[in-house]
Every structure is written in structure tokens, then in C-alpha cells.
N, C-alpha and C positions, 0 to 999 in steps of 0.2 A: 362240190362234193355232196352226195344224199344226205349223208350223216349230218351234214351242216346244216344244208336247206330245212330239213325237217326241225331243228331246232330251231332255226331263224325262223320258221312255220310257227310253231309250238311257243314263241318266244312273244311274237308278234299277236297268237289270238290271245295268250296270259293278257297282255296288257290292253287287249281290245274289252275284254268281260271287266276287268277293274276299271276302266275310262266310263263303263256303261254302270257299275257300281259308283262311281267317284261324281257321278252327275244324275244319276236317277234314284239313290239311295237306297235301300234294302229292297230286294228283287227278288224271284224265286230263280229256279234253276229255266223253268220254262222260259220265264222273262228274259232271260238273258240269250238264249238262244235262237228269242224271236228277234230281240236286240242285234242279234252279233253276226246273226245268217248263220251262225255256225249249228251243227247237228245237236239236240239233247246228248248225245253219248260224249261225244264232245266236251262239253260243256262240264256235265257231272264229272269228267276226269280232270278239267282245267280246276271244276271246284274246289275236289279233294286236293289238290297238290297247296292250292292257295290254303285250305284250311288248312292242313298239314304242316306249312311255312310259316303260322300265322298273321298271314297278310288279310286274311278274311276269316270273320264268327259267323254264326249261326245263331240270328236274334230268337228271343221268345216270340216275336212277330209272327201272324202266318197269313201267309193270301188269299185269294178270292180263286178258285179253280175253276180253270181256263175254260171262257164262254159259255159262264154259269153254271158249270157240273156242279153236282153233288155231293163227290166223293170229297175224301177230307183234304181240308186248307193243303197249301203247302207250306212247306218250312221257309224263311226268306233269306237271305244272304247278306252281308255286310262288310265291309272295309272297316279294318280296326285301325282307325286313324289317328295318328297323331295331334295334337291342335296345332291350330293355325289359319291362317285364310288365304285368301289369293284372292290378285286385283285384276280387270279387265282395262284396257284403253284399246275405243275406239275411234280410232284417225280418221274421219272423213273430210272429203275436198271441203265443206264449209263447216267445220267444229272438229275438238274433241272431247269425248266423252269419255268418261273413267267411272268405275265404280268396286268396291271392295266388298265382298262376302265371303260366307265362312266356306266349309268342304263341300256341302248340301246346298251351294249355288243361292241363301238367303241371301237377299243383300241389306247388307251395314248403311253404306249412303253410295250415294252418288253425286257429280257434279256433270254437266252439261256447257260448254266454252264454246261461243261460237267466234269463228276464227278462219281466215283463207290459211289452208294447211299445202296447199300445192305448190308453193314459188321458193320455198325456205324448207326442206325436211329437219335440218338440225333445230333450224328456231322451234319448229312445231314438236319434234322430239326433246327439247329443253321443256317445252310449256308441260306433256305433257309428264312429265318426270317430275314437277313442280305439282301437278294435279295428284298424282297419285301420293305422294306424300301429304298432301292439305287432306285428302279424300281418307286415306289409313285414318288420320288422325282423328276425323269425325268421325266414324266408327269404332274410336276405342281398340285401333287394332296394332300394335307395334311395327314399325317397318322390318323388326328382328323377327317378329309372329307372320309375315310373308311368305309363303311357300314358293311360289310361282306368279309370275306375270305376264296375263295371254294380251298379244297384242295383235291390232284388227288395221291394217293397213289399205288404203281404197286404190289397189293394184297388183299386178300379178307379181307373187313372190317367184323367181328363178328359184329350183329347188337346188343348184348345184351353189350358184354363188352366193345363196339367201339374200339378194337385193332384188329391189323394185325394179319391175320394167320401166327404165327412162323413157323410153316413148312414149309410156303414158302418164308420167310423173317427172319431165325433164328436175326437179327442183332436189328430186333426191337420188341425180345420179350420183353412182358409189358409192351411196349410204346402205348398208346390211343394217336395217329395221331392229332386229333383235339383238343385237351384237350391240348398236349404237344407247339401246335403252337400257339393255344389260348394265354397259360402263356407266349411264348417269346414274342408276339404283343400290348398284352392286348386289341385283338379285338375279334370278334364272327367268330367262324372256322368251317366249316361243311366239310363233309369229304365222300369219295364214292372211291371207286377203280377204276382202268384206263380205264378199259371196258366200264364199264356203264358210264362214262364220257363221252367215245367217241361216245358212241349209244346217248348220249341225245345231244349232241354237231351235227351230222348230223341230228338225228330228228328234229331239233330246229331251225338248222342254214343251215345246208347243203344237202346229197343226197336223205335223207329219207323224207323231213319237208313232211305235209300234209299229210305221212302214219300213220296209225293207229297202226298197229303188224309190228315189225318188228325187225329182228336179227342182230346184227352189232357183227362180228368179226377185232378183229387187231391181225395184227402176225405180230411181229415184234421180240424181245429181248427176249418176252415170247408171251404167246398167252391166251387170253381170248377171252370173248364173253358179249355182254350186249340185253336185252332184253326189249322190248318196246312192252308191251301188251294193248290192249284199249287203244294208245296213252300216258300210262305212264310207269315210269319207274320201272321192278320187278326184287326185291334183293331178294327172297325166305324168308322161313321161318328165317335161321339164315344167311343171307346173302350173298348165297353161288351162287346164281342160277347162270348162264353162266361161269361156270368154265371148258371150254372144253378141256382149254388145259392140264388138266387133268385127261380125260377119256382117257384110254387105245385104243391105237392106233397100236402098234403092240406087241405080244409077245414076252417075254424074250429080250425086247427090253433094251435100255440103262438107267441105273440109274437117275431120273429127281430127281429137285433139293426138292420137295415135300416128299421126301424116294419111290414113288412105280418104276413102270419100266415100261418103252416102251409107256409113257404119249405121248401127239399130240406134245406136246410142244418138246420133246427132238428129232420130227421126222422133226420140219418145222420151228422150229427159223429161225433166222437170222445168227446167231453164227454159227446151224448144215447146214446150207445150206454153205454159204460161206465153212465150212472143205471140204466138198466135193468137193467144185471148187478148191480151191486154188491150188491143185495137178497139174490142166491143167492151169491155169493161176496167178499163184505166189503168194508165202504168203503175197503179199500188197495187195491182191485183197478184200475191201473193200465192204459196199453195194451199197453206188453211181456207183463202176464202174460194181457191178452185175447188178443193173440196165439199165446201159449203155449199158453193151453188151447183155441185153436181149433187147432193142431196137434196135439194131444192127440184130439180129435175128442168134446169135452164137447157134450152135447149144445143146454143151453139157448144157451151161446154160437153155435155152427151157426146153430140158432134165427131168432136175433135178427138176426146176419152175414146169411143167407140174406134173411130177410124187408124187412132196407134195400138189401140189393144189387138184389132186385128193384124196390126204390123208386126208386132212381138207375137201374136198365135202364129202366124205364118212360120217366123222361123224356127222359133219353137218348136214346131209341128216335124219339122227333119229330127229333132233332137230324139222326141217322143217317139217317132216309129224306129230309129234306130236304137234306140235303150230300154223301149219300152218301161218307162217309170208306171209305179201305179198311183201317186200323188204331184202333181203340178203343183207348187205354193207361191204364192204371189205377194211377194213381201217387200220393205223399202215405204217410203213415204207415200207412194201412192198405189200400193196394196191394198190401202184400205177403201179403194174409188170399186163399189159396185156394178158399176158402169164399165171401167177395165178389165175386171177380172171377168167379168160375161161375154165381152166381147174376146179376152185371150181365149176362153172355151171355144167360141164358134173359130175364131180363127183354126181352130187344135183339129175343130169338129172337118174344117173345110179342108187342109191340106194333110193332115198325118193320113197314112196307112188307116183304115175304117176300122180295124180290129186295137190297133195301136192307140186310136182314140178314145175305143170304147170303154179300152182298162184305165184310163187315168180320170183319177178325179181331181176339177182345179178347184182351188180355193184361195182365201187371203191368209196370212200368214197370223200367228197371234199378237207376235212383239211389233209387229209394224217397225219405225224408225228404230227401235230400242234392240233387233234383233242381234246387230252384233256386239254390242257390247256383253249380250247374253253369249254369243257365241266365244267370243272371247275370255269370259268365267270357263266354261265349259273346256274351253282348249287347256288353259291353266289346270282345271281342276284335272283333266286327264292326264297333262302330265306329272302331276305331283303322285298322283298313285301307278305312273309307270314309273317314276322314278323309287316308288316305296318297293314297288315287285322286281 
């Protein structure tokens, strides 16, 4: 029915502009606009309603007008919020990590558990319900002064049954992620995969804020990708969209953990890069010290950096001429390898569309490994002011 759709319209951008207030903190009218994709006209009518409801003030704050103009500040906007905090957990295949901060995304503490999270989901959804409880407590923050709890799962959430793809997490088939952390807490648990955690984590907070489209890759343990179309965030139909690291990458390549063969992922982990060094430089060789000696400027590591960076610009490169993104972010453990990230450009430069390449700019990401558990705050924080509006 119209009459519906427009208010499920109308219902969905309220709570897109308070997610972008709830995580960027006092904003002007313009900011949020440039935020949300949505029109200024727009926006100023989404504003009034929230003032009007008092969901949102109007600080004595004022801004800095838009690409240095003259004219006067603007007035800023704000969430009249509640107290309280909200806690992030992010599950990855080797750790989890948790961390508790207030509405404006400070963080209280955090803890860092390294741990095989893939063979057992309930053991690792026990530990990490045990962390956030140690973690609240070091920040002085009541498990009753919890609002929300975003959790960051290293797999694709199904968006109808909210559980993990078993294929690529055999250990927590049947497990609903949020459902399960929910009952260990007895709080409200919202739940997204590592990817798009980290895309909304630098859109939000770090390399991408203020872009509109834009593709965030992490390779690290495994490799995904998270997408930020008109400034929000797209899970596809069934929640699958930015799964690159299992597009076929080379054939009759090596068996990934998914069942197909010769995926991105089994070409540019972290695991298959290190097999190949360790020959020239010892089985201790780690990724801090891959790191190291690509700062160092060794050469087989180059090499090797070089010749998957361009494995990931290649497919990548489909991604970018068909979405045309205007930021590339390159984030995960070895985002921060200058060596990869120059080589994903030339890849981007060699196979995208010549015009499709020209508009994006790549980059490394700001939070590196630390991205989702940021993204995870964020998700938290966003729902607790859709749940306020």
C-alpha cells in the first residue's frame, strides 16, 4: 500500500539521521544529509519532527560552513540521550574482542582473548558473555546501565533465519548469533558480519566518514568486503552482498573452507601468505614480522604483497566498475601493508572500467585490526537511538 511504504520510507530515513547522530555526535543539518544521501529538504523536515518529539536539541554548538564559506556557523544537532553505554564483541576465527563505551562511541576498556572461535560457537558465545561482563565492570559501567549489545560475527549473517552461514562456520550450525548472546546477557543483541562492520566502522569514524559509496575490503584470517551505498549500509537480498572472498579467483585452485576451489580468500589470507614466506624466513615468521620486513623493503615479501594485492585489485575491479564506489578502504590486519594497498590500486587501475577507476580513491583503513569491534559500538550505538525514536 503507498500510504504504508512511505511511512516505512519516512520511518526508516528518522532512524537513519539518529544512527548518524548516535555515532557522529552533534552534526549540522547539512552534515547529516551529506551523511544519510538523503536531500537537505529532507532532512530539515526529518529534523523538525525529531525536535518536536524531543528525541533531538539543538546545542549552543555551531559549525564550521561547508568548504570554508563565510556565511554564519550553522546551528548543530543532537540526541537527547538517556545515560548509558553499550558494548561491542568482536568474534573473529582466532580471538575475541569486546569493548564497552559510552553513546559518543568513547571507549571505557577493552579486552582483547585470543582464542580458535570456529569449531565451538556456543563455547566462544559463553567466553564472550563472560568478557563483556569482566569488560562492563572495568569501565565502571553497570550491566543494568547497558543499552545495547553490537555483535560482530566472522560470517555471513542469513538475514531471514539471523544465523551464520555453516558452510563457512560449520561449528555454529543452528546457532542465531544474536538470539544466543541475547539469552547469555539478558540484554538486546544486534548482530552484522565482520565486513560490513568494518565499512560502517571507517565510514562512521575513520577513512571513508563524509563518503557516500564506498567499498571497504579487510584481508586478514579471511577476506570479505562490506558496502556503503547512498551512505548506508547493503546486506543484499539474503544477506550475502560483499562476499568476495568467495568469488573464484584462480582455477582448480586450492580447496577453501566454503567447499568450492581457488576462492580470493584461500589466494591472500594471512595464513596462505605467511606459507609462502616462511620457506625464506622460518616457520616463526608471524604477521607483525611480515609486516616488518615489508617496511624494511625485503624483497621476496614485496614480491608476494605485490602479486596478491593485485589478486584482490582484479576482482575488485568488477566490483568498482559495477557500483562505481568513490573510496576503496583497505582494512583488516594487513591493510596496513603499503606494499598491498598500491598494488590493489594498480590492480583497480588495470582491470575496472578506465572511468570507474578514475573516481575511486584506495586507501588503508584507520582502525586496522581494531575495525570491527569499532563497527560493532556503532551498530549498538545505532540501534539504541532507533529504538529511542
Amino acid at each position: 500500500m503507498p500510504g504504508r511504504s512511505l511511512a516505512q520510507l519516512r520511518g526508516s530515513n528518522l532512524r537513519a539521521v539518529t544512527a548518524l547522530l548516535a555515532s557522529g555526535g552533534p552534526q549540522s543539518r547539512a552534515d547529516l544529509a551529506r551523511g544519510s544521501g538523503l536531500s537537505r529538504t529532507t532532512v530539515s523536515s526529518l529534523v523538525s519532527e525529531l525536535l518536536e518529539s524531543g528525541l533531538v536539541v539543538e546545542t549552543s554548538e555551531r559549525g564550521t560552513p561547508h568548504k570554508g564559506g563565510s556565511g554564519r556557523p550553522p546551528l548543530l544537532v543532537a540526541l537527547a540521550l538517556r545515560p548509558g553505554g553499550v558494548a561491542g564483541v568482536d568474534i573473529g576465527h582466532g580471538h575475541v574482542r569486546v569493548a564497552v563505551s559510552d553513546r559518543a562511541a568513547r571507549i571505557r576498556a577493552e579486552v582483547d582473548v585470543v582464542t580458535d572461535a570456529d569449531p565451538q560457537g556456543s563455547t566462544t558465545l559463553d567466553l564472550a558473555a563472560d568478557l563483556v561482563r569482566q569488560v562492563a565492570a572495568e569501565a565502571g559501567t553497570p550491566m543494568s546501565e547497558l543499552l545495547v549489545v553490537g555483535l560482530c560475527v566472522p560470517g555471513p549473517i542469513h538475514r531471514r533465519s539471523a544465523r551464520v552461514d555453516h558452510a563457512v562456520l560449520p561449528g555454529w550450525h543452528e546457532l542465531a548469533p544474536a538470539d544466543e548472546l541475547a539469552q547469555r546477557l539478558g540484554l538486546p543483541v544486534v548482530v552484522d558480519n565482520d565486513a560490513n562492520l568494518g565499512a560502517m566502522a571507517e565510514h562512521q569514524h575513520g577513512a571513508a566518514r563524509g563518503e557516500t559509496d564506498v567499498l571497504y575490503v579487510k584481508l586478514a584470517s579471511g577476506v570479505g568486503a562490506g558496502l556503503i551505498l547512498g551512505g548506508r549500509l547493503h546486506h543484499g537480498v539474503a544477506g550475502l552482498a560483499g562476499e568476495v572472498g568467495h568469488v573464484l579467483a584462480r582455477e582448480h585452485g586450492d580447496v577453501c573452507r566454503c567447499g568450492s576451489r581457488g576462492c580470493l580468500e584461500t589466494e591472500v589470507s594471512t595464513s596462505r601468505l605467511l606459507d609462502l614466506l616462511r620457506p625464506v624466513y622460518g616457520v616463526g615468521l608471524d604477521l607483525p614480522g611480515l609486516l616488518a620486513l615489508d617496511a624494511r623493503g625485503e624483497t621476496a615479501v614485496r614480491r608476494v604483497l605485490t602479486d596478491a594485492g593485485q589478486t584482490v585489485g582484479r576482482v575488485l575491479a568488477g566490483v568498482c566498475t559495477t557500483l562505481n564506489p568513490g573510496m576503496l578502504v583497505v582494512g583488516g590486519s594487513l591493510g596496513a601493508s603499503p606494499t598491498l594497498v598500491e598494488s590493489i590500486r594498480a590492480g583497480v587501475d588495470r582491470y575496472a572500467h578506465p572511468e570507474a577507476a578514475a573516481s575511486v580513491t584506495v586507501v588503508s583503513g584507520r582502525f586496522g585490526g581494531r575495525a570491527e569491534v569499532m563497527g560493532a559500538l556503532a551498530l549498538a550505538i545505532g540501534r539504541a537511538a532507533e529504538v529511542a525514536a
